[in-house]
LOTORPA-989104 format. One record per residue (C-alpha): residue in one letter; residue number from 1; y, x negated, z negated. Coordinates in nm, 4 decimals. Layout:
BEGIN
{residu: a, num: NUM, yy: Y, xx: X, zz: Z}
...
***
This chain:
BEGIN
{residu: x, num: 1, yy: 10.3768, xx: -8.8523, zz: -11.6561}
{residu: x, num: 2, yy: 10.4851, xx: -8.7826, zz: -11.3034}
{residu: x, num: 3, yy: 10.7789, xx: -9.0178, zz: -11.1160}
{residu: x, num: 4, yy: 10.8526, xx: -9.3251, zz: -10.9551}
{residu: x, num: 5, yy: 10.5480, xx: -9.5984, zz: -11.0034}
{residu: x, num: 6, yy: 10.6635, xx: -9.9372, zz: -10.9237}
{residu: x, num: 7, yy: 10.4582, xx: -10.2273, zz: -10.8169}
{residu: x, num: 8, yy: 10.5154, xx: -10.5218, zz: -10.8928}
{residu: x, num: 9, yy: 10.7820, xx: -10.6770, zz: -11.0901}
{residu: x, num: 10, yy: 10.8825, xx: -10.7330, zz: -11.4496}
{residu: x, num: 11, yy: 10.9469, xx: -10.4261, zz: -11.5657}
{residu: x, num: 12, yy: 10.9865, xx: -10.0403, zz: -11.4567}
{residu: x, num: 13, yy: 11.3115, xx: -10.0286, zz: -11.4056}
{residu: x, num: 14, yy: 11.3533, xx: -9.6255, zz: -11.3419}
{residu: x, num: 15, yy: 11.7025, xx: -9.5492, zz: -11.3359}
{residu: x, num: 16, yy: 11.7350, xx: -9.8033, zz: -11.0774}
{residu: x, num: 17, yy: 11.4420, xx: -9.7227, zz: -10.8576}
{residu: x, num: 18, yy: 11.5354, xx: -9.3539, zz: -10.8491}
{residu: x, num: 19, yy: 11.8852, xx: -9.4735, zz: -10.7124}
{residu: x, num: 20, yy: 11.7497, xx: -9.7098, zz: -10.4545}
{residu: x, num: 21, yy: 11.4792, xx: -9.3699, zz: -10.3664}
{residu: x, num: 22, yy: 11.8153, xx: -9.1624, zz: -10.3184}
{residu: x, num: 23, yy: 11.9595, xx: -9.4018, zz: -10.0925}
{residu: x, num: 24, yy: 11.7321, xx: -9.5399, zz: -9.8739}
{residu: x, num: 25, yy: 11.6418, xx: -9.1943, zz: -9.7690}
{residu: x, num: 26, yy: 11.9952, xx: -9.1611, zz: -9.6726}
{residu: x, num: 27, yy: 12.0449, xx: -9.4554, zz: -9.4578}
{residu: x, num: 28, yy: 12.0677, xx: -9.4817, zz: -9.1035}
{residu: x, num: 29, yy: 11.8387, xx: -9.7914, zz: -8.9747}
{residu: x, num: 30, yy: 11.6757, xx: -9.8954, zz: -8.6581}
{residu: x, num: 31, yy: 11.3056, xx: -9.7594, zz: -8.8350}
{residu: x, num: 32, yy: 11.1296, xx: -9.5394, zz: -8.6629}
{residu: x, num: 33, yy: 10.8222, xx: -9.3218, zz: -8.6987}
{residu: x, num: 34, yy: 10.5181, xx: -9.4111, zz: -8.6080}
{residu: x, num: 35, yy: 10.1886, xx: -9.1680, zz: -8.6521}
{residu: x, num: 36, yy: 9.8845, xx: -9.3602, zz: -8.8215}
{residu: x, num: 37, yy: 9.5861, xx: -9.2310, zz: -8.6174}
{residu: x, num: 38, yy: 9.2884, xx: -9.1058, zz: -8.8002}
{residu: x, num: 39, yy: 9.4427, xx: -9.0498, zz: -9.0968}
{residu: x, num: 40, yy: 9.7230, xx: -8.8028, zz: -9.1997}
{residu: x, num: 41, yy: 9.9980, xx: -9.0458, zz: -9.2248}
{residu: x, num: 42, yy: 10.3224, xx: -9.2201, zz: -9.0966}
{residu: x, num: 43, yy: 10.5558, xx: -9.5382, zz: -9.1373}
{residu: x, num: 44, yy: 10.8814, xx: -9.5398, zz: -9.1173}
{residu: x, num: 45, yy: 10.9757, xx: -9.8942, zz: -8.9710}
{residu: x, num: 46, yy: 11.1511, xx: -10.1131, zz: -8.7824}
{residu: x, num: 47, yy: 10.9330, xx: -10.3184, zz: -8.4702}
{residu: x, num: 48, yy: 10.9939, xx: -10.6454, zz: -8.6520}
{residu: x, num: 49, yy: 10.7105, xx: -10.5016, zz: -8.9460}
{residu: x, num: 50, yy: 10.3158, xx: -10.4887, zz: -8.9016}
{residu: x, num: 51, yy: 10.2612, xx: -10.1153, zz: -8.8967}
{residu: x, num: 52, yy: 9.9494, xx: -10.1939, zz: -8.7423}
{residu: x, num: 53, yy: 9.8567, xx: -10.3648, zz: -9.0956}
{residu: x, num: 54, yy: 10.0312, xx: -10.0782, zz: -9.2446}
{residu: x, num: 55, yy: 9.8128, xx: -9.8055, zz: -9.1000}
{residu: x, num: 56, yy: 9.4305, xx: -10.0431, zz: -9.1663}
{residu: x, num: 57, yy: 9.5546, xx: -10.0152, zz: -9.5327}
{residu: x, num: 58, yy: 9.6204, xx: -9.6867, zz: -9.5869}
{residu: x, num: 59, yy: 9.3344, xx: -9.5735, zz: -9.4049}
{residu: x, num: 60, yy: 9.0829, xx: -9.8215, zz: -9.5787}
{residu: x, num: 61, yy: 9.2557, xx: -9.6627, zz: -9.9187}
{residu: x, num: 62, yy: 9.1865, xx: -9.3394, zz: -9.8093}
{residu: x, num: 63, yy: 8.8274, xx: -9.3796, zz: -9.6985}
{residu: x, num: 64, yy: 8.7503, xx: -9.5203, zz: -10.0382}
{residu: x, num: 65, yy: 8.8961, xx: -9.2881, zz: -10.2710}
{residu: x, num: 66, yy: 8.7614, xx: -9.0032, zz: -9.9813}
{residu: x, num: 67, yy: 8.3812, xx: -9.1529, zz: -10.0817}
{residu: x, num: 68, yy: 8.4504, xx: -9.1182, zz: -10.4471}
{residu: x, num: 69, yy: 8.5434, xx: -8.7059, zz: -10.4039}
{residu: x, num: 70, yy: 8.9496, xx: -8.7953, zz: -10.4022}
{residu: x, num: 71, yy: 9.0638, xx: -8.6565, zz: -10.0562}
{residu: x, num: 72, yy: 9.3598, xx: -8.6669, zz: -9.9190}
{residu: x, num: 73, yy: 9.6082, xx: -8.3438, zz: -9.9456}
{residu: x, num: 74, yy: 9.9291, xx: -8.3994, zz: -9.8439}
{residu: x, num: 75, yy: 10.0689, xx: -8.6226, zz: -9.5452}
{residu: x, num: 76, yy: 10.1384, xx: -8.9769, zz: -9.6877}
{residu: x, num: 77, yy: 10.4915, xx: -9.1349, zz: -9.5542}
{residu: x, num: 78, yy: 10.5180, xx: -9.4858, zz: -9.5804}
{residu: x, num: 79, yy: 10.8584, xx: -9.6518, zz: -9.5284}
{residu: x, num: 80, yy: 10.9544, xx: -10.0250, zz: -9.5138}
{residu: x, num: 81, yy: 11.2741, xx: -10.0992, zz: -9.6455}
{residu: x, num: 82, yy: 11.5457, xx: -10.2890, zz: -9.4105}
{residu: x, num: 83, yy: 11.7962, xx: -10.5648, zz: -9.5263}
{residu: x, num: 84, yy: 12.0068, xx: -10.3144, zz: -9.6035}
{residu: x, num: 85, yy: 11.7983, xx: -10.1263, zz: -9.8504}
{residu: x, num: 86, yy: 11.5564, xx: -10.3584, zz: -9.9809}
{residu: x, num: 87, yy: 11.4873, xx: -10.3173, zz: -10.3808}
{residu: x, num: 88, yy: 11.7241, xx: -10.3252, zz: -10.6810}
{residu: x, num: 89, yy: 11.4922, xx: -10.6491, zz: -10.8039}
{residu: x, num: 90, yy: 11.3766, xx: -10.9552, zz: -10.6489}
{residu: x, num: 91, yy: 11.0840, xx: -10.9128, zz: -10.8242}
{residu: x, num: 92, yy: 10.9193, xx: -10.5997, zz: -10.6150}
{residu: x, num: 93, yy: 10.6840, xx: -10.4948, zz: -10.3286}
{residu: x, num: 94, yy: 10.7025, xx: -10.1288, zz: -10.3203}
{residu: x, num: 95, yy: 10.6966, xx: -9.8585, zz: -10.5338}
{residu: x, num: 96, yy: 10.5528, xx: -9.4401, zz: -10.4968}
{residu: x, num: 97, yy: 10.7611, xx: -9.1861, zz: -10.5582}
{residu: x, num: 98, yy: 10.5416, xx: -8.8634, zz: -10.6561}
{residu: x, num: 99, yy: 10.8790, xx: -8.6179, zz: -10.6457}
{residu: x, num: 100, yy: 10.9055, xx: -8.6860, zz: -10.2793}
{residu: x, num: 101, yy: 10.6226, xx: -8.8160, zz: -10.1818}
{residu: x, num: 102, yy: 10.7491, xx: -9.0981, zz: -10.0212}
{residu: x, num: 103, yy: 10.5783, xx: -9.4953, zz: -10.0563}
{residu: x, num: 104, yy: 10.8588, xx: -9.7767, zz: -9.9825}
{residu: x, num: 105, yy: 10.7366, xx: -10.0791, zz: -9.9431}
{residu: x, num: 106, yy: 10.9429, xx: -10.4047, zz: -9.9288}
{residu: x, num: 107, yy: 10.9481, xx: -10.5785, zz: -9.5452}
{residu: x, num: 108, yy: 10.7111, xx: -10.8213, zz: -9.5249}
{residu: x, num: 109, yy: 10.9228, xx: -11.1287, zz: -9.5163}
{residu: x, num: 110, yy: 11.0879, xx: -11.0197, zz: -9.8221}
{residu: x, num: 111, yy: 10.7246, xx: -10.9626, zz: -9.9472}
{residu: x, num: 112, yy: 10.6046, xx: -11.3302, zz: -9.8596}
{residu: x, num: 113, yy: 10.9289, xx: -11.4912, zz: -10.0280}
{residu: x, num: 114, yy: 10.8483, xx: -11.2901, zz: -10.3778}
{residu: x, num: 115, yy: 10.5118, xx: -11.3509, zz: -10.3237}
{residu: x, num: 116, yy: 10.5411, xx: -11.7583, zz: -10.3041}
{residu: x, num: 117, yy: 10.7886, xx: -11.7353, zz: -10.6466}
{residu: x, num: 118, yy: 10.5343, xx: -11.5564, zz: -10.8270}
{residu: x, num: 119, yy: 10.3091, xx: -11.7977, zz: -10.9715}
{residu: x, num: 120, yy: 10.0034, xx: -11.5127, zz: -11.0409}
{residu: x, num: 121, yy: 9.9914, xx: -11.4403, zz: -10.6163}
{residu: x, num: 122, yy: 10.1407, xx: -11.7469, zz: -10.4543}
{residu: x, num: 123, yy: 9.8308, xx: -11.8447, zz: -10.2992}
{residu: x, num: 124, yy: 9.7178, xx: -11.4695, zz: -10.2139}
{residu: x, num: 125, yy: 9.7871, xx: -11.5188, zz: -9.7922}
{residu: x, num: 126, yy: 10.1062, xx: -11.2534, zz: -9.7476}
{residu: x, num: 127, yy: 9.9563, xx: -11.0371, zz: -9.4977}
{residu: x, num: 128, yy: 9.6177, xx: -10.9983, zz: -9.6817}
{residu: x, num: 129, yy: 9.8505, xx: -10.9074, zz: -10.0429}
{residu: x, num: 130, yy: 10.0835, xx: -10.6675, zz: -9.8298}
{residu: x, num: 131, yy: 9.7460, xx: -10.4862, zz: -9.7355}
{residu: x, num: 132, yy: 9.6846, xx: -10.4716, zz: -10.1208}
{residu: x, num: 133, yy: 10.0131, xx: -10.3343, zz: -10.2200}
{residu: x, num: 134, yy: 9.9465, xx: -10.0376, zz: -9.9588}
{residu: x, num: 135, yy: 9.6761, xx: -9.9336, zz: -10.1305}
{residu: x, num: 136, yy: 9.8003, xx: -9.9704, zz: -10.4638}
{residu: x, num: 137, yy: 10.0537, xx: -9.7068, zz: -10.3523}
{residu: x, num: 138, yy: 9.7985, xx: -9.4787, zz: -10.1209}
{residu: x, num: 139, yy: 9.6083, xx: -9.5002, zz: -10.4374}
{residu: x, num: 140, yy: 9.8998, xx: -9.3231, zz: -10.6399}
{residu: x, num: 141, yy: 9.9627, xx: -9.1181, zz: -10.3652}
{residu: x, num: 142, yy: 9.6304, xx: -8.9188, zz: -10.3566}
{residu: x, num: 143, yy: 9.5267, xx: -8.9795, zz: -10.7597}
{residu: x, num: 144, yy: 9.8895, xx: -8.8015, zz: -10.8473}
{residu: x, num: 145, yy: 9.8100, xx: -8.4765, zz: -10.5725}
{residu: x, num: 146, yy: 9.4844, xx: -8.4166, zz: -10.7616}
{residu: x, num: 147, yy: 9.4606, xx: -8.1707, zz: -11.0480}
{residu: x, num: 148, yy: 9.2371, xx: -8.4147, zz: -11.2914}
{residu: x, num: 149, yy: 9.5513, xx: -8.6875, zz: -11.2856}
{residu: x, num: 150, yy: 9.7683, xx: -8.3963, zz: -11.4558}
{residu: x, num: 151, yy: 9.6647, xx: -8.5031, zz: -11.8184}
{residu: x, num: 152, yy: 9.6645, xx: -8.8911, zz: -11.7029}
{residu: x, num: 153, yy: 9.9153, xx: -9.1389, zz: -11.9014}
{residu: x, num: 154, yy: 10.1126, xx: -9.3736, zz: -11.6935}
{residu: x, num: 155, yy: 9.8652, xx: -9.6893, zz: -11.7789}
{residu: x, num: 156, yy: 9.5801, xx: -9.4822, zz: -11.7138}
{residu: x, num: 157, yy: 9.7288, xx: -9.4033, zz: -11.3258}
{residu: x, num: 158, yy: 9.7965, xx: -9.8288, zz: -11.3296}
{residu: x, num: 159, yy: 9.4625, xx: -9.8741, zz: -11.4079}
{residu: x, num: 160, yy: 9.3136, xx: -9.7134, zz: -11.0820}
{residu: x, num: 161, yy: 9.5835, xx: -9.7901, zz: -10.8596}
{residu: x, num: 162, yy: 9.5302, xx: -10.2120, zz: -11.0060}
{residu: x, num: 163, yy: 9.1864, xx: -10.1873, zz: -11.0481}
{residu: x, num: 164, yy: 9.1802, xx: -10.1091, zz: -10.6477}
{residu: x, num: 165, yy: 9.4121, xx: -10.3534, zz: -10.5447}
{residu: x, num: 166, yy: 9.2911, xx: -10.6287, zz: -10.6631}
{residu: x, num: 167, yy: 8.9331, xx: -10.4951, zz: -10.5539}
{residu: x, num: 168, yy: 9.1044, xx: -10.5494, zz: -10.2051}
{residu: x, num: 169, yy: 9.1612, xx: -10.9063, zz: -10.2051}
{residu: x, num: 170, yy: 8.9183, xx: -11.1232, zz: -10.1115}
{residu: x, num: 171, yy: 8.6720, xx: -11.2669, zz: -10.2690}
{residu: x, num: 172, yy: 8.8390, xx: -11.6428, zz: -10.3139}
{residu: x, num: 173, yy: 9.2055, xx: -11.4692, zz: -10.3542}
{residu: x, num: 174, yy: 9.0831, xx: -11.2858, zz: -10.6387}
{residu: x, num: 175, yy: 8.8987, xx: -11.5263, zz: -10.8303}
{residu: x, num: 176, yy: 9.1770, xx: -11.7235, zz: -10.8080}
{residu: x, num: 177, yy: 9.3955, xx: -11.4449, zz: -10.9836}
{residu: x, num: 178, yy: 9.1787, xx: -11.4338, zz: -11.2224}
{residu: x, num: 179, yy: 9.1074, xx: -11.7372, zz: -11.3324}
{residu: x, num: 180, yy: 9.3453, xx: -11.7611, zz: -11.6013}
{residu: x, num: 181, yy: 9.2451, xx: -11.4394, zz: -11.7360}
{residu: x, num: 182, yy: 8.8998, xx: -11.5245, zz: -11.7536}
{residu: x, num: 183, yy: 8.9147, xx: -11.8468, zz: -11.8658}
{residu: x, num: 184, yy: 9.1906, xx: -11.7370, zz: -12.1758}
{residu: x, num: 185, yy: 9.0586, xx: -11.6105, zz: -12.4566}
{residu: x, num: 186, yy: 9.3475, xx: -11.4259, zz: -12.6021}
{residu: x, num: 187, yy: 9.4185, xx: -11.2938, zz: -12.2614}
{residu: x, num: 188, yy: 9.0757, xx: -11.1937, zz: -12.1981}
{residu: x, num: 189, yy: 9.0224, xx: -10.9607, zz: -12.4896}
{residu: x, num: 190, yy: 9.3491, xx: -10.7798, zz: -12.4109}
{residu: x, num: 191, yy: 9.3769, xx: -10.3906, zz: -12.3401}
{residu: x, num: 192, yy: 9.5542, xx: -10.2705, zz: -12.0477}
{residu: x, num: 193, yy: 9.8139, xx: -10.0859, zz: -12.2496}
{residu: x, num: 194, yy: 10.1901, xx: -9.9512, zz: -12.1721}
{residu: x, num: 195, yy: 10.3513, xx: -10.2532, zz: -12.3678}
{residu: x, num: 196, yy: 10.1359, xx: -10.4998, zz: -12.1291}
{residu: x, num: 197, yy: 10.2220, xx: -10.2457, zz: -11.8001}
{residu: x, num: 198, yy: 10.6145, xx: -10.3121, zz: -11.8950}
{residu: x, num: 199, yy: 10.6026, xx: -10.6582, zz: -12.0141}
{residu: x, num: 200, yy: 10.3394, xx: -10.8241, zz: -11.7857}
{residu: x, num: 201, yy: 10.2381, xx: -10.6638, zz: -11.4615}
{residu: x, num: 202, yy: 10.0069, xx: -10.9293, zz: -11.3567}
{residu: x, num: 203, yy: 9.8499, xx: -10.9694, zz: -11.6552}
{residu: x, num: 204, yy: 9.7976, xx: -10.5483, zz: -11.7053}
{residu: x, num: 205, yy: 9.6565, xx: -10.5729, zz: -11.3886}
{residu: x, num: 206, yy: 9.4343, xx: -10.8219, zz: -11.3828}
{residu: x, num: 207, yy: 9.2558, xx: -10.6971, zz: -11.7156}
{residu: x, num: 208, yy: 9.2480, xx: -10.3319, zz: -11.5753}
{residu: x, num: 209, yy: 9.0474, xx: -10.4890, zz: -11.3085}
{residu: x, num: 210, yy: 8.8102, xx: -10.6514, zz: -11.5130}
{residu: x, num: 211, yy: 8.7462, xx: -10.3601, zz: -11.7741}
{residu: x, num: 212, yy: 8.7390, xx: -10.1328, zz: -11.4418}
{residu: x, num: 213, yy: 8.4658, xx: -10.3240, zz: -11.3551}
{residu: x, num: 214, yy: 8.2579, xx: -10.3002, zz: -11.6522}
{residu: x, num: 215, yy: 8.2435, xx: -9.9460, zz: -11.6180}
{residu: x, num: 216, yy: 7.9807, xx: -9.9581, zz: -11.3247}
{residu: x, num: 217, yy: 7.9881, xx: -9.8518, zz: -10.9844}
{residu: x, num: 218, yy: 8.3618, xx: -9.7667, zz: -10.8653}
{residu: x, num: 219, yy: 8.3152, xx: -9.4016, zz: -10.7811}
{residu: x, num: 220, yy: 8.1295, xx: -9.3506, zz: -11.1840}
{residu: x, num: 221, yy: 8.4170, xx: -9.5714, zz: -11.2969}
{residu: x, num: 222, yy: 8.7200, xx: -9.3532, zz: -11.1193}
{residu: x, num: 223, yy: 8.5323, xx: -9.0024, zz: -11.2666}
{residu: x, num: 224, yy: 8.5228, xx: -9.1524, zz: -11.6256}
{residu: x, num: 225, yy: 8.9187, xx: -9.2277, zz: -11.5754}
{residu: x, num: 226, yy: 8.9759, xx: -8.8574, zz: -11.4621}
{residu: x, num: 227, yy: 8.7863, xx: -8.7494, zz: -11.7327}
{residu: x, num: 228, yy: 8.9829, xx: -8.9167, zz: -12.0223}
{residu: x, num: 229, yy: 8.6834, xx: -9.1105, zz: -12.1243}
{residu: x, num: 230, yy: 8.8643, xx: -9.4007, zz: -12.1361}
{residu: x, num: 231, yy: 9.1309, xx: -9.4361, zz: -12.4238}
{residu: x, num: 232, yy: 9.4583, xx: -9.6090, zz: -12.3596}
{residu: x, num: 233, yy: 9.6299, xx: -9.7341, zz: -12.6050}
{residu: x, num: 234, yy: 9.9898, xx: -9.5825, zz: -12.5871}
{residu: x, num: 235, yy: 10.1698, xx: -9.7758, zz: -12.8898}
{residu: x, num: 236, yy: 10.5063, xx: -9.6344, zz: -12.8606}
{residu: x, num: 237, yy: 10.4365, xx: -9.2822, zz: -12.7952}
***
C-alpha cells in the first residue's frame, strides 16, 4: 500500500493529511532550503528550526539502513511546517508522503507541546524524540523506493520505520517507553497489527519494537521483513 504514512497520532487520518500535503506545498513561508551535506538531502525551513538536528538524523537513518543493503535512491526533502501550515491534528509530528516524496515534519515547538500531552513520550527530551521522528520518516522514505517493500502491507512498513525509532532513543528514554508494555501482560503478548496501527500508535509501536528485536541482529531482522517472513495479521482485509 503506497501513500501518506503518518506518525504519530490517533489515527491515520488520510483524507486530511493528503489536503494538508496539497497545501503546504503551495504556501508561501519564510522556509528556505538548506542542502544536508554528506547525504543526498534538503530541509525546507525557517531559521527559528534545528536543521542542524534535522540533517544528524537523516544522515544517521541513512547510514543504518545503508549497512543493512537499503541505500538511498532518490533525494530526500524534508520540510518543517510553519504556523500557518502545521497539521490537521494536534496529535502529530510528521508524516511521509511516498507520491511526492516529500517528509513534513511538525516545528519543533509544536513538537515539544504534543510531546509533553502525550503521556507514552512526555519524558522522551524533545530534541532527542524530534531526532527519532526523522528517522521514522527517512526510514519510509528509502524502505518505500526499494523494490522488496512493493508486496509490504502498511503494518509491515510501521514495523521497520517503529522498530527504528524507538531503536534511536536512548537507552533510559526507551526503557521508560516501555515499561508499561513490558510489565503488562495483555499488552505484552499483543501483535503489531492494522487495528493496533489505527487505534493505538504507541502501543503498535512499542510491541513492533520488541518483536523486532527478537528477530536477531537488525540487518537479519529488516531482510526477514522484506522477505514476508513475518506474518501480519491484517483483520479487516
Amino acid at each position: 500500500m503506497r501513500g501518506i504514512y503518518w506518525a504519530g497520532g490517533r489515527g491515520l487520518l488520510a483524507g486530511l493529511v493528503t489536503v494538508w500535503s496539497m497545501v503546504t506545498a503551495a504556501l508561501p513561508s519564510d522556509r528556505r532550503s538548506t542542502a544536508c551535506s554528506e547525504i543526498d538531502a534538503d530541509v525546507e525551513a525557517t531559521e527559528q528550526e534545528p536543521v542542524k538536528l534535522v540533517c544528524r538524523a537523516a544522515k544517521d537513518a541513512v547510514a543504518t539502513l545503508a549497512s543493512c543493503g537499503l541505500q538511498q535512491t532518490r533525494r530526500i526533502v524534508i520540510r518543517i511546517a510553519v504556523a500557518a501550515d502545521d497539521p490537521p491534528t494536534d496529535q502529530s509530528y510528521g508524516c511521509y508522503d511516498h507520491t511526492t516524496g516529500l517528509i513534513t515534519l511538525a516545528g519543533l515547538a509544536a513538537c515539544t507541546q504534543r510531546l509533553r500531552r502525550d503521556e507514552s513520550r512526555a519524558h522522551i527530551d524533545p530534541d532527542e524524540y524530534y531526532r527519532s521522528v526523522v528517522i521514522h520518516e527517512v526510514t519510509h522514505s528509502i524502505l518505500l523506493a526499494h523494490p522488496a517493500s512493493d508486496h509490504l502491507s502498511r503494518p509491515a512498513q510501521e514495523y521497520l520505520a517503529y522498530a527504528l525509532q524507538i531503536d534511536a532513543f536512548s537507552d533510559a528514554s526507551r526503557a521508560e517507553f516501555l515499561k508499561p508494555y513490558r510489565e503488562n501482560r495483555a499488552l505484552r503478548t499483543l501483535m503489531p497489527d492494522e487495528i493496533l496501527l489505527h487505534m493505538n500508535p504507541s502501543a503498535f509501536g512499542a510491541m513492533s519494537y520488541l518483536h523486532f528485536k527478537m528477530l536477531g541482529e537488525r540487518c537479519d531482522a529488516i531482510k526477514r521483513v522484506l522477505k514476508g517472513e513475518i506474518e501480519f495479521t491484517r483483520p479487516y482485509e
